[in-house]
C-alpha positions, 0 to 999 in steps of 0.5 A: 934417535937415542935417548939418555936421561937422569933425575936427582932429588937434590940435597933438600926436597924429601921427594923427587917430583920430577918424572920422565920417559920416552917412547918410539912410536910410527917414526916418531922418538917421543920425549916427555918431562913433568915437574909435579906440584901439591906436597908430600908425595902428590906431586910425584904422582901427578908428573908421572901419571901425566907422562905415562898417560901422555906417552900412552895416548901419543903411541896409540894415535901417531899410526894414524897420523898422515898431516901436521893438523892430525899431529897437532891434534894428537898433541893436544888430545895427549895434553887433555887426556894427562890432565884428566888422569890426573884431576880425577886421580887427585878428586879420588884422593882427598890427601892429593887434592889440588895437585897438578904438573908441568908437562912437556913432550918432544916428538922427533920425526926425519927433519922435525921437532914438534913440541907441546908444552906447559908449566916451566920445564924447557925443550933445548935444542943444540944446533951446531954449537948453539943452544936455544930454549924453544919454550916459554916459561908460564909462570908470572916471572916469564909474563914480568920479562915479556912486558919489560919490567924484568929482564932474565937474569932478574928473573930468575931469581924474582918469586913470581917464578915459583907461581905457575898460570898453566898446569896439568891437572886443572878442571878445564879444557887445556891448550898447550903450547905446540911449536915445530922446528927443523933439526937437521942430523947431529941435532940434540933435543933436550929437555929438562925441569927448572932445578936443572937450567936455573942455576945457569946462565945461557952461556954456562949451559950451552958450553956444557952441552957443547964440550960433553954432547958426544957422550949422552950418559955422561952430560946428563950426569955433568949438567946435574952435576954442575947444577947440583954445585951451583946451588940447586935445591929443587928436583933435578931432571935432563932428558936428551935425544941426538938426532944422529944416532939410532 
């Protein structure tokens, strides 16, 4: 599997605070995205402490895996042990008292993807010439949506969407969100912070994807690109992974 990403400032914020990376590992393509928060510079290092340490833990645990309950449990070790490095580093440092990130990651393996997720960056998957978000958002705009009192489209303009419930860098025991799904050769897993997919619909963004998806380069540079011209003013970052070429 290869992978492509690219991140963008954008025209207001002084700082990026977006972070990603990725790692092979035992079989396994792994995909981590973070979107930091805390001002000045702390939520720069709070996303990309919470990939390097995620990615660290997943590559010296996955040779160990022999079951999906063993995968999971990494998983979920690789979720705690970023929010560890991240509160003990903002504890250490009064100016980055408070800071915290988003986290999501992607482990591709044959004819699966496993994700763990929390905050509000997304993992797409296009599967054939669909798109669809395999996340949840945890921020209190998504909880409006899933009571009925919003829809969508209203979201994504409401300000309960700024306002995060989940987040790496807590004092507490963390359970991410962790789904899998079956990918099939051609496949791609994308994944990207909300200054990227908010100023799209549904429809703008699978089109995008699908009429530039055979060159990985050049549709993480079209969706900033396109995001940047609609109005983004956050951060920007895609990351994407195509189950078909190595």
């Amino acid at each position: 599997m290869i992978c492509c990403g690219a991140t963008e400032k954008g025209p207001v914020r002084e700082n990026n605070e977006d972070y990603f990376g990725f790692a092979e590992c035992a079989g396994y393509t792994c995909m981590a995205i973070a979107d930091g928060l805390g001002g000045e510079s702390s939520g720069e290092v709070a996303s990309k402490l919470a990939v390097e340490e995620a990615l660290a833990c997943l590559k010296a645990e996955l040779p160990m895996v022999s079951d999906k309950n063993e995968l999971f449990d990494i998983i979920h070790k690789a979720f705690n042990k970023a929010n560890v490095k991240v509160l003990l580093n903002s504890l250490d440092n009064r100016e980055r008292l408070g800071m915290c990130t988003t986290l999501t990651l992607a482990l591709v393996k044959d004819t699966e993807v496993t994700i763990g997720h929390i905050g509000d960056t997304r993992c797409y998957l296009m599967h054939g010439s669909t798109v669809m978000k395999l996340t949840k958002d945890h921020n209190e705009a998504a909880m409006l949506v899933k009571s009925g009192k919003l829809v969508e489209e209203e979201a994504k303009k409401h300000p309960g969407r700024n306002r995060l419930f989940n987040v790496v860098g807590v004092n507490k025991f963390l359970n991410p969100d962790i789904y899998s799904y079956n990918v099939i050769y051609g496949d791609l897993v994308i994944l990207c912070s909300d200054g990227l997919y908010a100023p799209f619909t549904d429809n703008d963004l699978a089109g995008l994807i699908r009429n530039n998806k055979a060159d990985l380069e050049g549709l993480c540079d079209k969706l900033i690109k396109e995001a940047l011209s609609l109005g983004s003013k956050d951060n920007l970052t895609v990351l994407i992974g195509n189950t078909s070429r190595k």
